[in-house]
Structures are given as structure tokens and as C-alpha cells.
C-alpha positions in Angstrom: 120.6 108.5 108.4 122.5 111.8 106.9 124.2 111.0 103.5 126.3 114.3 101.9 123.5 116.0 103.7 120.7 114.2 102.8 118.1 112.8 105.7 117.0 109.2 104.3 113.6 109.2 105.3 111.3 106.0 106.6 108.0 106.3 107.8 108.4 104.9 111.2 105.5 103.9 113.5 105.9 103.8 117.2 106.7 99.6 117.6 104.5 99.0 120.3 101.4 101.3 118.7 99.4 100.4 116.5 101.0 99.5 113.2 100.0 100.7 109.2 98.9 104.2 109.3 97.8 104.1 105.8 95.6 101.5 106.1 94.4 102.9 109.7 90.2 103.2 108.1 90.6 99.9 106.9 88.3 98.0 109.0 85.2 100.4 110.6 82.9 99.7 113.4 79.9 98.5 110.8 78.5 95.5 111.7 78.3 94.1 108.1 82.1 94.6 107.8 82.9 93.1 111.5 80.8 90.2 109.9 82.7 90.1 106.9 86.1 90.0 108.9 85.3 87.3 111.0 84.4 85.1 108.0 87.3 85.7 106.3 88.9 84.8 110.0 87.1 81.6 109.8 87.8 80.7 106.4 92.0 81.9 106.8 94.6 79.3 108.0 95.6 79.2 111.7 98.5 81.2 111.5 96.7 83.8 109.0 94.2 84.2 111.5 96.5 85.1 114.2 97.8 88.1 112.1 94.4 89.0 110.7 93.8 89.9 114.3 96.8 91.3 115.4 96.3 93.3 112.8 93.1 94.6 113.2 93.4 95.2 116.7 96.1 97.5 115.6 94.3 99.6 113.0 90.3 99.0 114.1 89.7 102.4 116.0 86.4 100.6 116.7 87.8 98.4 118.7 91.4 100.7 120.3 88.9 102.5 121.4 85.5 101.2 122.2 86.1 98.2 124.5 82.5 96.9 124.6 83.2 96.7 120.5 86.5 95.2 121.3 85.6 92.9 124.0 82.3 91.7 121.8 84.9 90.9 119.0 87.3 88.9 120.9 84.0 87.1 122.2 82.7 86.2 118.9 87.0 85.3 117.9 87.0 82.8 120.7 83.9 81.0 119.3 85.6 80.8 116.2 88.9 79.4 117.9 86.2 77.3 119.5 84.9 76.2 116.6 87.8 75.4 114.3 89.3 74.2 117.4 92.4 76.6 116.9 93.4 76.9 120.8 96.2 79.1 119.6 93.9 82.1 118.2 91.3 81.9 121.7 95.3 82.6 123.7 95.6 85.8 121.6 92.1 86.4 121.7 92.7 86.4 125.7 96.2 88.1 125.8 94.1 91.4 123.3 91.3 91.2 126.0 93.9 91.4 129.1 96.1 94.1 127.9 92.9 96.2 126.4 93.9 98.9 128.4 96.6 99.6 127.0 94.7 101.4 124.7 93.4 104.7 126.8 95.2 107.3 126.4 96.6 108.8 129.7 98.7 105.8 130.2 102.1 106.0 130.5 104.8 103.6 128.7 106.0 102.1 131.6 102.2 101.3 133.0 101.7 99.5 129.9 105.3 97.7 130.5 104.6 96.5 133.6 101.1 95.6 131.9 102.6 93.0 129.5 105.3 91.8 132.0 102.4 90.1 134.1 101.2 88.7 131.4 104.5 87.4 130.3 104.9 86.2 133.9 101.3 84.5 133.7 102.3 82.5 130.8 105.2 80.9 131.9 103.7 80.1 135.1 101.5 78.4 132.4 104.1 77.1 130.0 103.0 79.4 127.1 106.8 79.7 126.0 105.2 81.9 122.6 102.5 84.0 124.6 105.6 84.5 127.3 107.7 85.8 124.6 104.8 87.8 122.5 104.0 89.7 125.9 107.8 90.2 126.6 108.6 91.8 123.5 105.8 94.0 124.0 107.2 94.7 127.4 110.5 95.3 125.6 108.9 97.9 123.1 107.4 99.9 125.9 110.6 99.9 127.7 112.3 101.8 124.3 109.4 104.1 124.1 110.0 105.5 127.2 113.8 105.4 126.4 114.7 103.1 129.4 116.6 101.1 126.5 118.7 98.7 128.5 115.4 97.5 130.1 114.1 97.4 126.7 116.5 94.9 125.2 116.5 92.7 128.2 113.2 91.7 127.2 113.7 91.9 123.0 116.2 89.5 123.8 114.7 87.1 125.8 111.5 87.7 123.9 113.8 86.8 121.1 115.5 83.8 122.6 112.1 82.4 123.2 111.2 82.7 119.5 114.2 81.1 118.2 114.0 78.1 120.7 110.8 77.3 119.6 111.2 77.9 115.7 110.5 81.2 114.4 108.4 79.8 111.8 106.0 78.9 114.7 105.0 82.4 115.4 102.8 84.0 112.7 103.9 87.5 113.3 107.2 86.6 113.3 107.8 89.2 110.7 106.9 91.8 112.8 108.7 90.7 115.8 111.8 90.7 113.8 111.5 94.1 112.1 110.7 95.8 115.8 114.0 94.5 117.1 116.0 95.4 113.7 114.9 99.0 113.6 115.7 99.5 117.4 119.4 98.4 115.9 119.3 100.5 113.4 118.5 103.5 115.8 121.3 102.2 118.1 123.5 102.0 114.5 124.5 98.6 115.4 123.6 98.0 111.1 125.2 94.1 111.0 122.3 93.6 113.3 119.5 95.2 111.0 120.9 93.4 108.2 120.4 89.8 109.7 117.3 90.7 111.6 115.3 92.2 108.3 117.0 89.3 106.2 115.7 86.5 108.6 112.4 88.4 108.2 112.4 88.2 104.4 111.6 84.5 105.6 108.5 84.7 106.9 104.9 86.2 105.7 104.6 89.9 106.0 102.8 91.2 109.4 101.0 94.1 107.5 101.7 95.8 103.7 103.2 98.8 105.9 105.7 96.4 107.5 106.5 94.8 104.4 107.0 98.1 102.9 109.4 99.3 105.7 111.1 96.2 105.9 113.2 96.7 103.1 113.4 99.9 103.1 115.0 100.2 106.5 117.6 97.4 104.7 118.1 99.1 102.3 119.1 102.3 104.4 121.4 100.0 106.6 123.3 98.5 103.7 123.5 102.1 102.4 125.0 103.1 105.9 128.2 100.5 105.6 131.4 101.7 105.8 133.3 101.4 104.1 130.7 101.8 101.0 131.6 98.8 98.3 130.3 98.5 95.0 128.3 95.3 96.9 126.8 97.2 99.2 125.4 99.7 97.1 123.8 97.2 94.9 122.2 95.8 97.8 120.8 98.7 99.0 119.6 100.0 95.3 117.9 96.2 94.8 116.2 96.7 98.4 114.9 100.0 97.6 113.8 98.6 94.2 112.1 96.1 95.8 110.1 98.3 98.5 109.3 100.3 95.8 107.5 97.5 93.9 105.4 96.8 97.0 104.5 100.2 97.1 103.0 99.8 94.1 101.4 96.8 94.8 99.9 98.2 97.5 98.8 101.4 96.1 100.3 103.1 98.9 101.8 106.6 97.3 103.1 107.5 100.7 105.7 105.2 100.5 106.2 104.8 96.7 107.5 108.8 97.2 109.3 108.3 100.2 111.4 105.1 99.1 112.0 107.1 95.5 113.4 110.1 97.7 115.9 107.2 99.2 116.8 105.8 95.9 117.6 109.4 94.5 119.6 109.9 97.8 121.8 107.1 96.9 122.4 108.2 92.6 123.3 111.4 94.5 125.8 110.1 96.4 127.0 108.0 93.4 127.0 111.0 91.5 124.5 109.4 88.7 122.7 112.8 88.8 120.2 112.0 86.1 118.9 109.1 87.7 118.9 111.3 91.2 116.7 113.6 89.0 114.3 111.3 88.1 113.8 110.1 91.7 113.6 112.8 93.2 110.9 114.5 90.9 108.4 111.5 91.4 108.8 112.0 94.8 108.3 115.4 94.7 105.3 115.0 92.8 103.8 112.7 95.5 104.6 114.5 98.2 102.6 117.5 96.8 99.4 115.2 96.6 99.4 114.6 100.2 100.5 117.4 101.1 98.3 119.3 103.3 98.2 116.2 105.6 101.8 114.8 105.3 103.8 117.9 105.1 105.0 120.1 101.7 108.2 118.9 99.9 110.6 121.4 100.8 114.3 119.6 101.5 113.3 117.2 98.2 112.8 120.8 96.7 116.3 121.5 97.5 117.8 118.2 96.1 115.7 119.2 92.7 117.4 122.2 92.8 120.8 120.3 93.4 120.7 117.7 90.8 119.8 120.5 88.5 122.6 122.6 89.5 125.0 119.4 88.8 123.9 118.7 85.6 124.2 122.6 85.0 121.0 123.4 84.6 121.2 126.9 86.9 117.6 128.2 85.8 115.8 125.2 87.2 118.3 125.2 89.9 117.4 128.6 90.9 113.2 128.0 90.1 113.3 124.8 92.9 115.2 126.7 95.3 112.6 129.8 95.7 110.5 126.9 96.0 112.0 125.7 98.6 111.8 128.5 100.5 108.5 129.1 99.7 107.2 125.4 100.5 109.4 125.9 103.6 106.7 128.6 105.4 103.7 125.8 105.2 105.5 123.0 107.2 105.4 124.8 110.9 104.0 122.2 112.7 104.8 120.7 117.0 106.0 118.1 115.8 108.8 117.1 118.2 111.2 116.5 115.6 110.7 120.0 113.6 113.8 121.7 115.2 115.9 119.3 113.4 114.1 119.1 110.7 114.4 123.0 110.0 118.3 122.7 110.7 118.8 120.1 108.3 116.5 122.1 105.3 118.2 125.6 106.1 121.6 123.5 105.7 121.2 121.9 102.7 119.6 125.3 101.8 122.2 127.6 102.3 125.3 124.8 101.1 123.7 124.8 97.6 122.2 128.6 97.5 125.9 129.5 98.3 127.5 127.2 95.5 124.9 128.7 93.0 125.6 132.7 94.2 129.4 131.7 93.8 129.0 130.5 89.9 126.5 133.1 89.0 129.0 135.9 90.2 126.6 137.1 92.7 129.5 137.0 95.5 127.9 139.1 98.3 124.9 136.5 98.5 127.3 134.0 98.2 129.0 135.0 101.5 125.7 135.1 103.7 124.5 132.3 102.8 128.2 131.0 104.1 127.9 132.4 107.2 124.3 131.4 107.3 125.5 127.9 106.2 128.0 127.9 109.2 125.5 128.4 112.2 123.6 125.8 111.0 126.6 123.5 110.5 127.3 123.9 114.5 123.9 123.7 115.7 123.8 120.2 113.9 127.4 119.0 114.5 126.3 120.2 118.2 123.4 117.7 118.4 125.2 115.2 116.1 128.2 114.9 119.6 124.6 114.7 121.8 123.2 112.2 120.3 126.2 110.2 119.7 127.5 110.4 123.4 123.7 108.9 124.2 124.0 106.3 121.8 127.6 105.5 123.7 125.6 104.8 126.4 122.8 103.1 125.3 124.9 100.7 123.2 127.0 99.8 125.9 123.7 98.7 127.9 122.6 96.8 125.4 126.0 94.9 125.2 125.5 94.2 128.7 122.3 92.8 128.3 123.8 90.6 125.1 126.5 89.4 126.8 124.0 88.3 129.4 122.3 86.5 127.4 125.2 85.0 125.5 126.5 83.6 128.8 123.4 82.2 129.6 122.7 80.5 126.4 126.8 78.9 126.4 125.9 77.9 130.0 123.0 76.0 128.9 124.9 74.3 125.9 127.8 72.9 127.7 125.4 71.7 131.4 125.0 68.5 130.1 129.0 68.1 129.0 130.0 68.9 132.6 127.6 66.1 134.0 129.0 63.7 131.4 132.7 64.6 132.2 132.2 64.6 136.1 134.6 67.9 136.3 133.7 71.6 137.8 131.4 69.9 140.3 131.9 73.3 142.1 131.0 75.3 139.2 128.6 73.3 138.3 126.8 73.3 141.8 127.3 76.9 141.9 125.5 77.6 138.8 122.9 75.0 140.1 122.4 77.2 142.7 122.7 80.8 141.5 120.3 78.9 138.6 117.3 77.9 141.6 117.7 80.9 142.9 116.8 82.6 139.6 113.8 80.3 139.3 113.2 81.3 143.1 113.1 85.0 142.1 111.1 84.2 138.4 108.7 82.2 140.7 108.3 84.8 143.3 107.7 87.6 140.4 105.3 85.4 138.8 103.3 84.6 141.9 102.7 88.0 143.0 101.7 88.8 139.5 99.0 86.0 139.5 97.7 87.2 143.0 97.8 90.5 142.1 95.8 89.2 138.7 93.4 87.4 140.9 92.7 89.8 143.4 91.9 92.2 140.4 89.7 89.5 139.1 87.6 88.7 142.2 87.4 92.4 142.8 86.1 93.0 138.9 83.4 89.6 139.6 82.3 91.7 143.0 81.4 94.5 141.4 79.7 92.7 138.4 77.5 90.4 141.0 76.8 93.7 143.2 75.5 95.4 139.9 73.6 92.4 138.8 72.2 92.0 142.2 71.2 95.6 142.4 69.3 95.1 138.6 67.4 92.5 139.8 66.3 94.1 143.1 65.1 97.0 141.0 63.3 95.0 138.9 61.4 93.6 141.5 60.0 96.6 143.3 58.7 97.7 139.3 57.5 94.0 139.0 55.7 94.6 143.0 54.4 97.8 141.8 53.3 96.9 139.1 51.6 94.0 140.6 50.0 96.7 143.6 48.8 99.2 141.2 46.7 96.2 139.6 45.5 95.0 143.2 44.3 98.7 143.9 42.4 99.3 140.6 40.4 95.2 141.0 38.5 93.2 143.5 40.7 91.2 145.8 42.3 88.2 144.7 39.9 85.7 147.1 36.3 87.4 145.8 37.9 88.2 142.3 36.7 86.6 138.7 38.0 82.8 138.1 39.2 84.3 135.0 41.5 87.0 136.8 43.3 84.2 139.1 44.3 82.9 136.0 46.0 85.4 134.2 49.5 86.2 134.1 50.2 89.3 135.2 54.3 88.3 134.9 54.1 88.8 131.5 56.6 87.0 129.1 58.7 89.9 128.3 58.5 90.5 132.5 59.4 86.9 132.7 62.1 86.7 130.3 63.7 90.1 131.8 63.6 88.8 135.5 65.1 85.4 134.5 68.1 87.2 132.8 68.6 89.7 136.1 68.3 86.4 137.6 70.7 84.7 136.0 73.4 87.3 136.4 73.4 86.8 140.4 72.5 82.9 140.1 74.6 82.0 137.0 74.1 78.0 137.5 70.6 78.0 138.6 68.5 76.8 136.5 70.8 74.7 134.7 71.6 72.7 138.2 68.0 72.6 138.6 67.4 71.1 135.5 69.9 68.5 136.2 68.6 67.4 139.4 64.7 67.8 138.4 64.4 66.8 134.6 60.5 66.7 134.7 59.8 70.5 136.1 57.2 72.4 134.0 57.8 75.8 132.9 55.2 77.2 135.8 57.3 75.3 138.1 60.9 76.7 137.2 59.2 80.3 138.5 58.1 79.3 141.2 61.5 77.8 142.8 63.4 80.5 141.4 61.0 83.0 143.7 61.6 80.6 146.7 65.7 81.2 146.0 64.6 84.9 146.1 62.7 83.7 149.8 59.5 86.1 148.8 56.7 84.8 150.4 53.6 83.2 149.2 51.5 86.7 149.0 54.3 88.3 146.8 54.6 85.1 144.8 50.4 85.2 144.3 50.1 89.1 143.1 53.4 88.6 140.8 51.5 85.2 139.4 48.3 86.3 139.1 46.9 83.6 141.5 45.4 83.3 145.0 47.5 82.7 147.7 46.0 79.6 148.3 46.6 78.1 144.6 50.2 79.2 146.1 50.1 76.7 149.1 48.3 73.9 146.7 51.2 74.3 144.0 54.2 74.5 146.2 52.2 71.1 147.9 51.9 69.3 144.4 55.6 70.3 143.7 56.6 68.5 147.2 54.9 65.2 146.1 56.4 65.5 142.3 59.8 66.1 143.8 59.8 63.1 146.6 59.1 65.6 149.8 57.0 64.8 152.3 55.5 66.6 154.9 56.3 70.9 155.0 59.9 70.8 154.2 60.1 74.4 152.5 61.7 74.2 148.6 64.2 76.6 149.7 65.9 73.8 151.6 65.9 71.7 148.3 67.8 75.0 146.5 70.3 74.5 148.9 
């Protein structure tokens, strides 16, 4: 917001990306710490847990980026759900797994809408009312990333309605839902909305320190943006600031104790309490010159040094923070896409308070360029100022649509049940019956194709896998039949050979147990179905019918044992007899 000049500052992360900046190390991909998260996942409450992970899978670049680390992770999370029998965190764990993808880089925001509006889709087919609204705000936040904002707030709003309808206390991120929404309003300046959004938040345990942090800030900037200003309002947004200052603190976060002090000495500026401006303003000018080299140098709080100094007539430090100013200014060239503005808005607060110090210090000839400087500036920003306020226009107007909407829908479903009981409007009431199952017609048709487009992408993904797996196990049999000829080569044949040699087992364990996981990839129930129907089979046994379900013949099956062909014939015989067969029926037909 601009305030006498002044660009109130809050560190604003993309909604829908990943959340906390600060803390963004927090959790690395060392498997002592991944161990130490899940137990503290275990040991949390159900709702704690939910936002443990949310949270992680926001700031973990182990997992945003690795998604055999992230897919391992939400394996090892669903035994935990499975184990504290907390269904709620295994849907979340499934939700992070299906929109994964979201992740990579060279996807756009509206692939990553559609992304979560089939999974919002998919859980209402379901009856997952809070999944259906999670995925739908996400939807929504995508949607305002890529500026299609009356999209965006059709599906806040909804995402919204679902919350409310089921108790906002029954989502653990909650917090974070609400925020996301409120600072959209405060972009769109709608600031009644940002109040009761961020003070319904206050409710409800913080999503992440950064969140909590911004939270009151960004109140405290909307109370601050009332007009008209009353002594009320002002106190509210001094007591806000106060208080997001104090979780800085807490949180040792000095990123935001300087930007929150920089707000706070924006508003003693504009109440003219210079000394307290002066105050503020230095400690956030002495944090901003810690982080400097990554965050960016100090220059516009430079310039509001140099103007509290200059009100309480203090024209040598004035004039000291101003060359600094200018100085600081030349190390902040960066591509960020907001620079432009950023320069305009220095050079203007620059040149306004360079040309009020030239005036009093009788240096009139300075005084008059920076004037004119001051001037060009002024239009360049009043210029974007009509641009940006003829968008807004727009945008706002959309997102009335999309309220009233919703506002209709919501009286409509509050006063069904009177017009049933009174027995008037019938043909109102059948209309909206009808334009209603046509609605669910259309929800129903949406959702459907999503869920055949889901499985289609799932049978194709289970293809692959089984065309993989069996590929891994053919190769491991032509090593296992090499292997096996190399030995027949280099000793006598099997029939003349030493009793000793038809004994030994040239399928070694580690062969054995390396074939029967192959195996198990392309014949996932096998040996648990054989199991089940034979509960008496030997170890020796088990190999041999899973090399008949493999149809290799008895001289493949002798070289890979280690035996002759015909202690082949005599155990497939025995195995007949054990199992109830008579005569040559061929154990393939019993794997059947």
C-alpha cells in the first residue's frame, strides 16, 4: 500500500508455492532427520500432524524435488496414518502423492489448476467434502497466479463455502486457507474482507511461523488502509504490528522483525510522531543491512531516515542518509519483475525530500531539479497508479459476480425447505429443481471424465510398471541360464557327474532371493495365494511351482537347481501325490 509515499512492505509468498522462505533448510534430505520428523509425526495430535506435513512438503526441497524421496515419505506417512489409525492424514498423504507434479518446474499455472480440479472432482465423487475443498482452493490459487482472477475466486469461494459448512475448526490448516483468500482481498483492496478473513484466522493455530508472522501484519496494513483513518483504526493497526513484531522475535526471524518495524515507522510518520518513526525505522535499517547481500540494501528506508531527521530538524543527518541513499541505491539492480516500480517509488520519495532539504538550505538551483526530477516520476507512477486501478475495476467486478453467485446459491438453499412446507412457487421451485439436476448432471459429467481420465492414466502407469518388471525378470533369467551353462561347460554332465554336485545349489540364496522379488513384481499374489491353497509346501517346493508359472521346462529347471533332470520328474511326481493329483496332470494347470 502507498501511505504519504511510503510503500508498506510484507514479504509475500506465492499462495499456492511453497510457503516460509525463512525456514526453507528446515528439514534436509538426511535420513536421521526424515526419521526424526516422522516421530514427532507419530507422537503430534491428528490435526498437528496434518500441518507438520503440509508443511514440510512446502519447505523440504528433498522431497519438492526428489519424488522417489517424496514418494518414500508419504509411504512411510501412510503407515503412520495406518498405525494410529488417523484415516484423515493417509487422504493428505494421497492428495501430496497425486498432485506431486506440481512440483517440476516447466509447468504452467493453469496445468497445475486443472491438476487440483480433478482431484477436487475425485473427492466429491467420493464425498470427501474437506479434501474437495483443500484441492479447490488450490485450484483457486493457481487460477490468481496466472491472473485469471474470476476463475480464481469461483473456486476460493466454493473452497470456502465447503470449509464453513463443515466447521472451520475441522480443517487443521485452516489458518492458512483463510490468510490465502484475505491477502487476495487485500490485493483486490476489498480491506472489510481482509479484516474478517485474518480475524477469523486469529482463531485457529498458525499454518507455519511465516504465516503467523504475515497474518497480522497484512491486518495491520488493511486497518491502516481505512478511510476514513480514525483514532480506532490506527490503534488497531499499531497493536497488529506490535503483535507481528513480537512473533518475529519469537521466532528469531530478523527478516520480518525489520520489515514489520519499517511498517510501524510508516504509520508514526503518517501520525507525525517523528521520534518514534525514527526509532523504527533505524532498527529496520539496521536489519536490512545484515541481510543484505541476499535480500536487497536499505535504500527507500534510507530515505525515510533522512526524512524523520529532516522533520525533527536535524539537516546534517538528513543530508548523511540521503547520500546514502543514493549510494545504497546502485547495489539493488536486480530482474526482479517488480524493480521498475520499485526504482520509481525510491527516486520519488528521493527527489520530494532532496527538494524540501535544497529549498531550506538556500541551495535553490538544486532545489528546482530535483522538482522537475520529482515531477516525471510523479507521472510515471500516477500513470501506472490509473493502470492498475482500471484492472482492479475489472477484476473486482468479477469477483462480485462470482459472490453474488454464490450468495444466491446459499439463500436458495436456506429457504428450499420453506417453499416445500408452504406449498407456494411450485414453478419456481420445480425450476430450480431442474436447473439444480442439471447442475449435478454437469458436476457429474466433469467428475466422471476426470475419474476415467484418472484411471486410464493409472492402468497406463501399472502397464508400464508390469512391462518393466517383466523385462527385469526375463533378464535375470538369461544371467541365471548363463550362469547355470558356463558351469555345465566347465563339469562332467549332470547324469555321470559326482552325487555331491546333483546336490548343490547352484541358485544361490542371494540368486533366489533376487528372482523371487523380479518375480513378485509381475506375479504380485503368487505366492501368497499359493500359500493359501497349499499350507504344507516346503521351501524347495515353492521354486519349483514358481518355475512351472514361468513354463521352463524340466532341463532348465535341473541346471538352475543343481539336480538331474530326472530328480526333476521324481519331485514334480512326489509334489502331485502331496497335492491330491493323480496321474500327469502338469502343476501349471494347478497355478491356474
Amino acid at each position: 500500500m502507498l501511505l504519504r509515499g511510503k510503500s508498506y512492505r510484507c514479504l509475500c509468498l506465492n499462495p499456492a508455492r511453497p510457503v516460509g522462505l525463512f525456514l526453507s533448510g528446515l528439514f534436509l534430505a538426511l535420513p536421521l532427520r526424515a526419521q526424526s520428523f516422522l516421530q514427532r509425526v507419530e507422537r503430534a495430535l491428528p490435526a498437528e500432524r496434518v500441518r507438520m506435513v503440509l508443511y514440510y512438503f512446502d519447505t523440504c526441497r528433498a522431497v519438492t524435488q526428489n519424488q522417489s524421496a517424496a514418494f518414500q515419505m508419504l509411504g512411510q506417512l501412510d503407515a503412520v496414518g495406518q498405525r494410529r489409525h488417523d484415516n484423515q492424514l493417509r487422504r493428505y498423504a494421497r492428495m501430496l502423492r497425486d498432485t506431486w507434479v506440481k512440483n517440476k518446474p516447466n509447468r504452467t499455472d493453469r496445468q497445475n489448476a486443472d491438476l487440483f480440479l480433478r482431484i477436487a472432482q475425485r473427492a466429491d465423487a467420493e464425498g470427501d467434502e474437506q479434501l474437495a475443498g483443500v484441492a479447490e482452493h488450490f485450484t483457486g490459487q493457481y487460477y490468481y497466479l496466472g491472473q485469471d482472477y474470476g476463475s480464481a475466486f469461483q473456486y476460493l469461494l466454493s473452497a470456502n463455502g465447503r470449509f464453513r459448512q463443515i466447521g472451520y475448526a475441522n480443517v487443521p490448516e485452516i489458518h492458512r486457507y483463510l490468510y490465502e483468500l484475505a491477502f487476495n482481498y487485500y490485493y483486490l483492496n476489498d480491506d472489510a474482507k481482509v479484516i474478517s478473513l485474518l480475524t477469523e484466522a486469529a482463531h485457529y493455530p498458525a499454518f507455519s511461523p511465516n504465516l503467523h508472522i504475515q497474518a497480522f501484519n497484512t491486518l495491520a496494513m488493511a486497518y491502516t488502509r481505512q478511510q476514513p483513518q480514525s483514532a480506532t483504526m490506527v490503534g488497531l493497526a499499531e497493536a497488529n504490528y506490535q503483535k507481528a513484531y513480537q512473533l518475529a522475535v519469537t521466532y528469531r526471524d530478523s527478516v520480518w522483525m525489520g520489515i514489520v518495524r519499517g511498517n510501524l515507522g510508516g504509520l508514526y510518520a503518517h501520525q507525525g510522531r517523528w521520534q518514534a518513526a525514527l526509532a523504527a525505522f533505524r532498527t529496520d535499517y539496521r536489519l536490512e543491512m545484515r541481510s543484505a547481500g541476499q535480500n536487497g540494501y536499505p535504500n527507500i528506508t534510507a530515505v525515510e531516515l533522512a526524512r524523520s531527521f529532516y522533520e525533527l530538524n536535524q539537516l546534517d543527518s538528513c543530508r548523511y542518509y540521503l547520500d546514502e541513499a543514493q549510494r545504497l541505491r546502485q547495489f539493488n539492480s536486480t530482474k526482479d519483475f517488480s524493480q521498475p516500480f520499485q526504482d520509481d517509488v525510491f527516486w520519488q520519495l528521493y527527489y520530494a525530500l532532496a527538494r524540501r532539504y535544497y529549498q531550506r538550505t538556500g541551495n535553490l538551483p538544486k532545489s528546482d531539479r530535483c522538482a522537475d526530477s520529482l515531477l516525471s516520476y510523479q507521472v510515471r507512477i500516477d500513470n501506472r497508479a490509473r493502470s492498475r486501478d482500471a484492472a482492479l475495476a475489472e477484476q473486482r467486478l468479477l469477483v462480485q459476480q462470482h459472490e453474488a453467485e454464490v450468495a444466491h446459491l446459499e439463500r436458495l438453499s436456506r429457504t428450499q425447505w420453506l417453499l416445500l412446507g408452504a406449498g407456494a412457487g411450485l414453478t419456481g421451485l420445480l425450476g430450480w429443481l431442474y436447473w439444480s439436476s442439471q447442475r449435478r448432471r454437469q458436476q457429474e459429467a466433469l467428475a466422471n471424465a476426470g475419474r476415467e481420465q484418472q484411471l486410464t492414466l493409472e492402468k497406463q502407469l501399472v502397464t508400464d510398471e508390469l512391462d518393466r518388471a517383466r523385462a527385469d525378470l526375463a533378464l535375470l533369467m538369461e544371467a541365471l541360464q548363463q550362469k547355470q551353462a558356463q558351469l555345465v561347460l566347465s563339469n562332467p554332465p549332470l547324469a555321470t557327474a559326482d552325487p555331491s554336485l546333483l546336490n548343490a545349489h547352484l541358485l544361490t540364496n542371494d540368486d533366489w532371493a533376487e528372482f523371487r522379488r523380479r518375480f513378485e513384481r509381475v506375479h504380485p499374489l503368487f505366492f501368497g495365494q499359493l500359500r493359501h491353497q497349499f499350507t504344507d509346501l516346503t521351501p524347495a517346493e515353492e521354486r519349483l511351482m514358481a518355475l512351472s508359472k514361468l513354463r521352463i521346462d524340466g532341463l532348465h529347471m535341473s541346471r538352475m537347481l543343481g539336480i538331474s533332470p530326472e530328480s526333476i520328474r521324481k519331485a514334480k511326481y512326489r509334489l502331485r501325490k502331496k497335492l491330491g493329483v493323480t496321474g500327469s496332470t502338469p502343476l501349471l494347470e494347478l497355478l491356474e
